[in-house]
N, C-alpha and C positions, 0 to 999 in steps of 0.2 A: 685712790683717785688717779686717774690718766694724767698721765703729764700731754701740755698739747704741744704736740710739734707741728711744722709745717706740713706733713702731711698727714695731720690726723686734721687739722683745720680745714684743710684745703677738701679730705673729704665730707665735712659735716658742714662746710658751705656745700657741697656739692650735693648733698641730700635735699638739706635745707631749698634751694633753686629747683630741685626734682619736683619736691614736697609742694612750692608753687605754681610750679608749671601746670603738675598733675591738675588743681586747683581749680585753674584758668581752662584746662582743657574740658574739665568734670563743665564747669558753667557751662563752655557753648555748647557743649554734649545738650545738657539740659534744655537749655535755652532752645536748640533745633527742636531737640522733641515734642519741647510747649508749642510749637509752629508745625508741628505736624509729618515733619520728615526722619523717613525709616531708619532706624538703627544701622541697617545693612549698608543705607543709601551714605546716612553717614560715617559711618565703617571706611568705607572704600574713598567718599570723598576725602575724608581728614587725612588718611597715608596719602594717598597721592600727593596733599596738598604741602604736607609736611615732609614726606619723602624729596619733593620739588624744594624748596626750599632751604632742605640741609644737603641737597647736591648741591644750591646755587653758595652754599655757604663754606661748605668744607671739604665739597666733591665726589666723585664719582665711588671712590675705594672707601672714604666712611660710610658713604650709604650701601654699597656693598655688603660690609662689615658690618651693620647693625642685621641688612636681610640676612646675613647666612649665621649670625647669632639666634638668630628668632625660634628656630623649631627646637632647640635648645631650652631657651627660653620658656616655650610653648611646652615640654615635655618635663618640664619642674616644675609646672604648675602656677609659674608665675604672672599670668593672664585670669587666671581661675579666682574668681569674684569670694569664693567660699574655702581659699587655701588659706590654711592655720599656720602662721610662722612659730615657732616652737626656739 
């Protein structure tokens, strides 16, 4: 058994938080779709809307830092709806 220390907690709250965001994100995903508006449309509106929001929250060089992680990200497959975590 893991002993928990502060930073094993601190990242399995952090998961745990992901785990619902993702969640809340998956609904209004959904929710648009049921109302008729495109994937694409939604695609592009939610970064903008969320990119806007974590500039106003933590700035310019975290959202930086999240885009220039992305095609990384994007090239591990971590976007890919049909990736097997092994």
């Amino acid at each position: 058994m893991l002993r928990e220390t502060p930073d094993n907690l601190d990242a399995l709250i952090r998961e745990e938080k992901q785990r619902v965001a993702a969640e809340f994100i998956e609904e209004a995903w959904n929710h648009a779709l049921q109302e008729g508006i495109e994937p694409s449309i939604m695609a592009e509106s939610g970064l903008i809307a969320l990119l806007t929001k974590f500039h106003a929250h933590d700035g310019e060089n975290a959202v930086v830092r999240l885009i220039d992680d992305l095609p990384e990200r994007l090239d591990c497959g971590e976007f890919d709806p049909d990736r097997v975590i092994q």
